[in-house]
ZASELO-844492 format. One line per 5 residues: number of its first residue (from 1); for each residue x negated, y negated, z of C-alpha. Coordinates in steps of 0.1 Angstrom, whole numbers. Layout:
NUM> X/Y/Z  ...;
END
This chain:
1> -890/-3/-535  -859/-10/-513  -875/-35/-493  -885/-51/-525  -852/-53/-543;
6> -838/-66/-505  -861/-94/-507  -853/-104/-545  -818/-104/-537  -822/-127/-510;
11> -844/-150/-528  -818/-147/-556  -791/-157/-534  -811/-189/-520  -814/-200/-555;
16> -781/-197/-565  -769/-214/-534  -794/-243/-540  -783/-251/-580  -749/-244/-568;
21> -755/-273/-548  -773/-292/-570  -743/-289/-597  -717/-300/-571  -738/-329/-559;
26> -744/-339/-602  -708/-335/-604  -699/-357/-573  -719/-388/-589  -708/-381/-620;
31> -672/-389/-612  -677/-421/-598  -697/-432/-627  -676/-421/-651  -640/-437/-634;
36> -660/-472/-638  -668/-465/-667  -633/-457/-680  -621/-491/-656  -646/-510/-675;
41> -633/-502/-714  -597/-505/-699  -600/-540/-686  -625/-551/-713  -593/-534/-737;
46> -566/-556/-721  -588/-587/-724  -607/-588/-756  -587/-588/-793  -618/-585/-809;
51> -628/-554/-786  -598/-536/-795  -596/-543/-830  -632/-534/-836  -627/-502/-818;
56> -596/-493/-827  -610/-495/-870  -641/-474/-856  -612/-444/-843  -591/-450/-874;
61> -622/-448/-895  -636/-417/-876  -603/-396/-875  -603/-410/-915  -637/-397/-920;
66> -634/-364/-901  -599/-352/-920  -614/-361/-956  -652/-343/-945  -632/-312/-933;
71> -616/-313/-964  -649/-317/-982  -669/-292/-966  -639/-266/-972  -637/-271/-1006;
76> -674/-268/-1010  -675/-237/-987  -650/-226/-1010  -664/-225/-1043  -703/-218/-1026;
81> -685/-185/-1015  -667/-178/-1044  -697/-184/-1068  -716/-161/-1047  -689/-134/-1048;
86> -688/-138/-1085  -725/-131/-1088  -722/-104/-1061  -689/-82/-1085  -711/-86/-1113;
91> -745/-73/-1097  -727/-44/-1086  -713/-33/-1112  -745/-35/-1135  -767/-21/-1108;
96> -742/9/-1100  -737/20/-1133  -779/25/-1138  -781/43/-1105  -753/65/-1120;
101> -764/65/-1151  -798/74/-1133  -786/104/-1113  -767/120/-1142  -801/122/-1161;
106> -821/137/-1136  -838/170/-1137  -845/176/-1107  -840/209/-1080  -864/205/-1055;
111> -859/191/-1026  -892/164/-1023  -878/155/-1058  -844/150/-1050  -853/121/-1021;
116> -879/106/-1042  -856/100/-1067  -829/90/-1043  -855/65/-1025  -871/49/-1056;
121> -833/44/-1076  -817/25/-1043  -855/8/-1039  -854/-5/-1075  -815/-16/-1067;
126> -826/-36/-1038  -849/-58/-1061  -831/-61/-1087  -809/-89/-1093  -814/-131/-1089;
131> -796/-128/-1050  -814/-107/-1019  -793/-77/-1018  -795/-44/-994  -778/-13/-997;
136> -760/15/-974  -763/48/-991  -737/76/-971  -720/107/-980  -682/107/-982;
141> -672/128/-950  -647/158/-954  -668/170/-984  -678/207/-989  -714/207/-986;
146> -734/222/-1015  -765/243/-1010  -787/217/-1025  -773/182/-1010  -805/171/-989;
151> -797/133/-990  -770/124/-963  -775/86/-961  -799/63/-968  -800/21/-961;
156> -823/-7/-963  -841/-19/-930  -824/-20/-893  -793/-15/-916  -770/12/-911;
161> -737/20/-917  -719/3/-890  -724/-30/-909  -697/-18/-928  -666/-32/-925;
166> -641/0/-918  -615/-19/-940  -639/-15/-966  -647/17/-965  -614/30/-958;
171> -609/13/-995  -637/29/-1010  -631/68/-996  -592/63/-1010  -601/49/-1044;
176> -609/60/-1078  -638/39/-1095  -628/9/-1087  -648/-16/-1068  -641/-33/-1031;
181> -653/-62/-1013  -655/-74/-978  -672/-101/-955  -699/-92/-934  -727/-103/-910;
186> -759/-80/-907  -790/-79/-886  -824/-95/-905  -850/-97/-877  -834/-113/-843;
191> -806/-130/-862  -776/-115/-883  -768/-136/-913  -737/-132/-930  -733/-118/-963;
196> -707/-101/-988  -706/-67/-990  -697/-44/-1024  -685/-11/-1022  -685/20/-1051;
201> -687/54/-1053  -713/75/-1070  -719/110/-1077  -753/133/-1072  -758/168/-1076;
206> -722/173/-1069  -720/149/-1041  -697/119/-1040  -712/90/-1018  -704/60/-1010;
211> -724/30/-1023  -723/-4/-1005  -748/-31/-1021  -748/-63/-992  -757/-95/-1009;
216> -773/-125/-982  -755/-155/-982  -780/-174/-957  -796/-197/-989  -755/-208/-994;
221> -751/-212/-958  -782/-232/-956  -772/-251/-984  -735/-259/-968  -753/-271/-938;
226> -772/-292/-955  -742/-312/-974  -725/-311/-943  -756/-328/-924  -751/-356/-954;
231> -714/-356/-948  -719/-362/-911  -753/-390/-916  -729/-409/-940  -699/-407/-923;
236> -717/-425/-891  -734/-445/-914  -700/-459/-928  -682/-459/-897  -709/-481/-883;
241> -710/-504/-913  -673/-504/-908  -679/-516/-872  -700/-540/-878  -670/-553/-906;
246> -642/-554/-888  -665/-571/-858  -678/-602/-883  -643/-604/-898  -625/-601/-859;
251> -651/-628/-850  -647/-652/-877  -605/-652/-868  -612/-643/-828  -637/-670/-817;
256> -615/-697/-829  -590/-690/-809  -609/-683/-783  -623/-718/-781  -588/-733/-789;
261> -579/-715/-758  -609/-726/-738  -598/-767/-751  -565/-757/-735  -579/-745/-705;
266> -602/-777/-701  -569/-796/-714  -546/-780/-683  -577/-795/-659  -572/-826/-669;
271> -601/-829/-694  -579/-845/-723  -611/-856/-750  -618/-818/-758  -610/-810/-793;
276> -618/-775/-815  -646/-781/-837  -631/-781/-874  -650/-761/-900  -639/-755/-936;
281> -604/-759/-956  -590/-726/-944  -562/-713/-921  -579/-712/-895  -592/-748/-902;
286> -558/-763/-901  -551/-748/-871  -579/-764/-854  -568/-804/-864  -536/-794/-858;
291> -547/-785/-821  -568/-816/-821  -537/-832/-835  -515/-822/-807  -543/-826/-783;
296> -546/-863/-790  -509/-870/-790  -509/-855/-756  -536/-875/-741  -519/-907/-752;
301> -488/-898/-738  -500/-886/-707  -529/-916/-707  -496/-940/-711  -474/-918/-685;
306> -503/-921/-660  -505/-954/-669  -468/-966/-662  -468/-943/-632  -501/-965/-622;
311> -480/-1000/-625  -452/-980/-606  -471/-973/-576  -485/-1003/-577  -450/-1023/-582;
316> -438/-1004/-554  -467/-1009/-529  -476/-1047/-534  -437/-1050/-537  -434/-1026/-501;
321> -460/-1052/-484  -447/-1085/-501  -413/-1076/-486  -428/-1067/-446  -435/-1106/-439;
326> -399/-1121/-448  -385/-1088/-440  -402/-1095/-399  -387/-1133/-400  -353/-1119/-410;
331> -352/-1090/-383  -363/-1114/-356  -335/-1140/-367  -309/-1110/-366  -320/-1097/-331;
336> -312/-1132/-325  -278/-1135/-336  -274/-1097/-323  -283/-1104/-291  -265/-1136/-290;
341> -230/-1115/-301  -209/-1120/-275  -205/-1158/-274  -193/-1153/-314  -159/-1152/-324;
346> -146/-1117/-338  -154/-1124/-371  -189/-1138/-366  -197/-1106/-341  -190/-1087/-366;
351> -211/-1102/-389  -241/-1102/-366  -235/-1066/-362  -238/-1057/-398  -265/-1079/-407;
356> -290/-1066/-378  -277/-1028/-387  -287/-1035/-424  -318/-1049/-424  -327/-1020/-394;
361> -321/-1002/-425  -339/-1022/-447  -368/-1018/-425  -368/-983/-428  -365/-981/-465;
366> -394/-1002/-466  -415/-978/-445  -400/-951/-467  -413/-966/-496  -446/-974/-485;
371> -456/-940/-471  -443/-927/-508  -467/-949/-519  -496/-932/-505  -487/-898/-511;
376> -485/-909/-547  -517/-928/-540  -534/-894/-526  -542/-913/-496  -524/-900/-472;
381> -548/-880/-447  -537/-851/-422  -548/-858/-389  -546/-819/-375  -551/-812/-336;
386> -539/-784/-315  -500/-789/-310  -474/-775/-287  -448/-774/-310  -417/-765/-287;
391> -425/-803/-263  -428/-822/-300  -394/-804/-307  -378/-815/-277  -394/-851/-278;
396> -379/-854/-315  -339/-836/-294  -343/-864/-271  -348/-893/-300  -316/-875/-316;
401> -292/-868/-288  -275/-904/-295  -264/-895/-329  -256/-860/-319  -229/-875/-293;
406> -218/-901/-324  -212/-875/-343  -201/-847/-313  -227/-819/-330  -239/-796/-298;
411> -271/-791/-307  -289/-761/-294  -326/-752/-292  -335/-713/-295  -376/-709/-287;
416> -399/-681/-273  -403/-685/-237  -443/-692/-242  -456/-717/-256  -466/-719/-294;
421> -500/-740/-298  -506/-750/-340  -532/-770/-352  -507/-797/-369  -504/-837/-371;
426> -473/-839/-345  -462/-876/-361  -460/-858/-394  -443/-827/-380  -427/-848/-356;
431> -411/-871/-390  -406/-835/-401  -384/-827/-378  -364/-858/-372  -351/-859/-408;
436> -342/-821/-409  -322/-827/-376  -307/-860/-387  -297/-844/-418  -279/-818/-402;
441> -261/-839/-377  -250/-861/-406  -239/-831/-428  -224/-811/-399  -191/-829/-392;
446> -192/-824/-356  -198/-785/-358  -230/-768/-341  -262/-777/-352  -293/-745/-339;
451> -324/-752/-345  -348/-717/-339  -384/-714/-330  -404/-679/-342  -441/-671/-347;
456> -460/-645/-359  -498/-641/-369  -504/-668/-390  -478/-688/-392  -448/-708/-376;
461> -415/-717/-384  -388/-740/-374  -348/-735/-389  -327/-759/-387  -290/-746/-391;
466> -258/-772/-394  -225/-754/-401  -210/-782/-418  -197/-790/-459  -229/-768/-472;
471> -241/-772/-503  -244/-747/-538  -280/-732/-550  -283/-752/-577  -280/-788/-552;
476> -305/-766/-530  -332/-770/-554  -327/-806/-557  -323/-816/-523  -357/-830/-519;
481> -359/-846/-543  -362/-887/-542  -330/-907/-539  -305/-876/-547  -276/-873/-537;
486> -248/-843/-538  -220/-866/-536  -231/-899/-550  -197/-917/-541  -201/-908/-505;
491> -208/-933/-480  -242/-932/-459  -230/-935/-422  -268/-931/-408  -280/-956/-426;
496> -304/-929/-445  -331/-940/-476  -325/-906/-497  -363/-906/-496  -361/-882/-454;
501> -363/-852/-473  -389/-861/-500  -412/-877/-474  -409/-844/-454  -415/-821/-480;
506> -450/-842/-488  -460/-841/-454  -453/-799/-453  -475/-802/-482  -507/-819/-467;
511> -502/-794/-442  -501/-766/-469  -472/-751/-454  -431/-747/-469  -401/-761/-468;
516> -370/-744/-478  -336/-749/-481  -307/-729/-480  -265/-734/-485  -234/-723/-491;
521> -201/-745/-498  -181/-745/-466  -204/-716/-445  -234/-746/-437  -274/-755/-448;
526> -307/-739/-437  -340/-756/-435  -367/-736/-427  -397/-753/-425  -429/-727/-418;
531> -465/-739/-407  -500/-724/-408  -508/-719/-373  -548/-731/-382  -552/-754/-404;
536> -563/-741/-438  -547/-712/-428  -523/-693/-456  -487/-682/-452  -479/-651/-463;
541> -447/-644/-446  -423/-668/-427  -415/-651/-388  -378/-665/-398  -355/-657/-428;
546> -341/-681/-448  -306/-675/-448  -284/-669/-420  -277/-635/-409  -247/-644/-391;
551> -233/-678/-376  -262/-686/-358  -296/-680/-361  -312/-657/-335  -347/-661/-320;
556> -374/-632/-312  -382/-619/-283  -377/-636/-250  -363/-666/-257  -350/-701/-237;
561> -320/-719/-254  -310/-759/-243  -275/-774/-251  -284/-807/-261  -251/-822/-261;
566> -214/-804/-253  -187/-826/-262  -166/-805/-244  -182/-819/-213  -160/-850/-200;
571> -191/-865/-187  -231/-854/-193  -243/-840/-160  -279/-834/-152  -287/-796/-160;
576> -317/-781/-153  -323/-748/-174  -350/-724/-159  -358/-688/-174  -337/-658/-169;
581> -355/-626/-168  -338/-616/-196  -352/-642/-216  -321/-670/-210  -321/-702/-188;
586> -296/-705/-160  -283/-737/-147  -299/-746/-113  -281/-738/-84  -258/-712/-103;
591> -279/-675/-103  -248/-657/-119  -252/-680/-151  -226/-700/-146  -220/-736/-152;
596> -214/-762/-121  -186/-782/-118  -165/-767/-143  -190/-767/-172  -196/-745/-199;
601> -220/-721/-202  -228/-691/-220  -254/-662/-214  -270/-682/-192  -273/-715/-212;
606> -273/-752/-193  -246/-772/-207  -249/-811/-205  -269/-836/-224  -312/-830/-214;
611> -341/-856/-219  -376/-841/-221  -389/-856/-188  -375/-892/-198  -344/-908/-186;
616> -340/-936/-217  -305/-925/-235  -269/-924/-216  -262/-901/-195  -296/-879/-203;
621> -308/-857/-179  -343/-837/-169  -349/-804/-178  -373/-777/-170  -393/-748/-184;
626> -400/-721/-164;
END
């Protein structure tokens, strides 16, 4: 028998173990399920009016529904029970008062007589009346017991008196005559049914007992489930008739603006001949032709805009090429008379001097305003190739230094000691460049101009940092635009457009990169300009910061730094700068870091004026990378 129950339990335990997992693995898929679920009526909440209207009248309509049904079903409840314990009081009392009236006329000594009568009054009791009533038949305890008291208790079927409330009894033993009542649940079969239960007291033979008379309520139980089954059928009923309501009244005032929304969508794209289909006289009708009123007045505007903007480009580009064939006759005839200077009087030279410098800058207006042209022409095309971007930045230093020693700006280059390969078009990065350097040496007023080299993973950037008159935030944000100027009364020394900047913001564009600007009054600009490093690539953080931590911008890492031009130098020297090991060039010939011949230098930085590997400007140099 042991080895029995041993194996039972065992077998008990392996079940429990497997459900136990079953439940957890249920559970574990449930959870999942459920979150999307919830996810789902969130984001279908945030983006549907009609959703949340229609489901917010279906709660409203519910909670409605539920607070007036409990209030129903109460109140029913209410007067069920208290028409049954109306009936139940009056029962009693009629049925007590023949079983009294019954024992005081009995003549009766024997004992087999006394429990027959007994037996058949309380039988007759139980089925009497228009209600199924039972009965618990008990002595009152503490009672002297008479010689001929041979009924004790006596009770319907599987009743006894434990059904009784003590409450009521208590009641009952400490009154008079009066009657009690109490709620009650007692067994019938498998089930216990609740009931009301009526207590008296009765005498027999000398004998005071205690009479309870239990009246079923099941039939007005049965009969509050049953109203509250119709309560509950037509309160889902009307809740989804209410539903379905609110969703054809949401729809009719939801879908129009839904499609007026869609229009505007298609509008925004450039699709101007949608319109909202019109239906009716209503609201909601004239706010569809007034949409399609507004919609049209746009398109014409826009359709004349684009139109205007059309004969502008068009102006501007046959106007650009009309100009390049006189323009060619005029420049050669000025080269002329440039070239041909020094045989003029003062006067004359001077003359000569400031026509070939104008139309120089004529010329480049004109190229200004034809490649404007095709940007607003969307014909400009990016022609992208592997770059080294630090050789097209010391290309564009070299095309520069002979403004830098007009103006007496030392330029310095800060760049990573390797080399920083970016799939770019190096003419348009290379025009890029020129005008953000240019710009700086024109705005400077002779102070230091840094320009700073920094990449990361996917991107790289080039700062351009003049410490000169600076401009305010709100010039900043206007400083590409075309033809602006900060100051328009000041004079253009350089021989500038006004369209650098503009040109070199479009051609950042085509490369899908930015171009920033930064200034203070008096403290200097910042142009950061940051690349893709693959074309297509996206740009989600620049390696440099766009304003100035300090004076000068630092680099990252090892770095190897050129002095373009030192006015403090009496006369440009050749300076060859070659990597420090702590990430600085020295000057050749000087391992201590110091400059030969008396110039400058600083951390290990060549001072003198370099060329990149090309000996075209006065007094360039060579200079090396190491």
């Amino acid at each position: 028998m042991a080895f029995r129950t041993r194996i039972w339990a065992r077998r008990a335990r392996v079940v429990g173990v497997r459900v136990a997992r079953l439940v957890r693995t249920g559970v574990a898929g449930l959870v999942p399920g459920s979150r999307h679920v919830v996810r789902a009526v969130h984001r279908k909440w945030r983006r549907s009016l009609q959703f949340r209207t229609v489901l917010t009248t279906l709660m409203l309509a519910i909670a409605s529904f539920a607070v007036v049904g409990a209030y129903l079903s109460n109140q029913i409840a209410n007067n069920l029970f208290q028409e049954r314990l109306a009936q139940a009081e009056s029962e009693t009392r009629y049925n007590v008062k023949q079983v009294q009236d019954t024992f005081d006329g009995a003549q009766v000594t024997d004992q087999s007589s006394v429990i027959t009568l007994v037996y058949d009054t309380l039988n007759a009791v139980e089925g009497r009346g228009s209600v199924i009533q039972r009965y618990v038949f008990e002595a009152m305890p503490d009672q002297t017991k008479p010689r001929n008291r041979w009924v004790e208790s006596r009770a319907s079927d599987q009743l006894t008196i434990s059904v009784i409330p003590t409450e009521l009894r208590t009641a009952v033993q400490d009154s008079g005559k009066e009657q009690f009542w109490a709620s009650t649940e007692f067994p019938v079969g498998t089930q216990d049914r609740p009931g009301i239960a009526v207590g008296n007291k009765v005498t027999f033979n000398g004998t005071v007992y205690e009479l309870y008379l239990i009246y079923d309520l099941n039939t007005a139980q049965k009969t509050l489930d049953e109203i509250q089954n119709v309560l509950l059928a037509g309160a889902a009923a009307l809740a989804l008739m209410i539903g379905a309501v609110a969703w054809y009244v949401t729809r009719n005032v939801v879908s129009p603006v839904s499609h007026a929304a869609l229009v505007s969508e298609k509008l925004a794209a450039g699709q101007l001949q949608e319109r909202m289909v019109v239906k009716g006289e209503d609201e909601v009708a004239r706010l569809g032709a007034s949409f399609n009123h507004m919609a049209a007045s746009l398109q014409e505007q826009i359709t004349q805009l684009a139109t205007l903007s059309q004969m502008q480009q068009r102006f501007v580009s046959d106007v650009s090429h009309e100009l390049r064939t006189p323009l060619t006759t005029v420049r050669m005839a000025a080269e002329v008379l440039y070239d041909a200077r020094e045989e003029f009087d003062p006067i004359n030279k001077r003359s000569a001097e400031l026509l070939y410098h104008q139309v120089e800058r004529f010329q480049s207006l004109l190229a200004d305003l034809l490649e404007i042209s095709r940007f607003d022409a969307g014909v400009a095309m990016l022609d992208a190739e592997p770059t080294d971007i630090v050789q097209v930045i010391s290309h564009v230093l070299d095309g520069v230094a002979p403004v830098a020693a007009e103006y007496g700006s030392r330029v310095t280059l800060n760049a990573p000691a390797e080399s920083i390969i970016a799939e770019m078009d190096d003419r348009r990065f290379d025009r890029i460049l020129r005008n953000l350097v240019l710009n700086a040496l024109e705005h400077g007023e002779g102070r230091p101009v840094s320009i700073s080299v920094a990449a990361n993973d996917t991107a790289v950037a080039v700062a351009v940092r003049d410490h000169g008159i600076g401009m305010s935030q709100a010039e900043a944000a206007r400083v590409f635009d075309r033809f602006w100027r900060a100051d328009p009364a000041r004079a253009r020394t350089t021989g500038g457009s006004g369209l650098g900047l503009s040109i070199a913001a479009e051609d950042t564009k085509l490369h899908n990169g930015w171009l920033q600007a930064w200034g203070k009054k008096g403290s200097g600009a910042n142009f950061r300009l940051t690349l893709p490093l693959h074309q297509g690539g996206i740009i989600t953080k620049s390696p440099l910061q766009l304003e100035p931590a300090d004076v000068g911008i630092p680099g990252t890492g090892r770095e190897r730094t050129l002095v373009l031009l030192d006015p403090s130098v009496p006369e440009p020297r050749l300076a060859v700068g070659k990597q420090h090991g702590d990430g600085l060039p020295n000057v050749e010939g000087d391992p201590d870091g110091g400059a030969p011949d008396g110039g400058a230098a600083d951390g290990g930085t060549a001072t003198g004026t370099a060329d990149a590997g090309s000996t075209g400007s006065t007094g360039a140099g060579t200079k090396e990378w190491s």
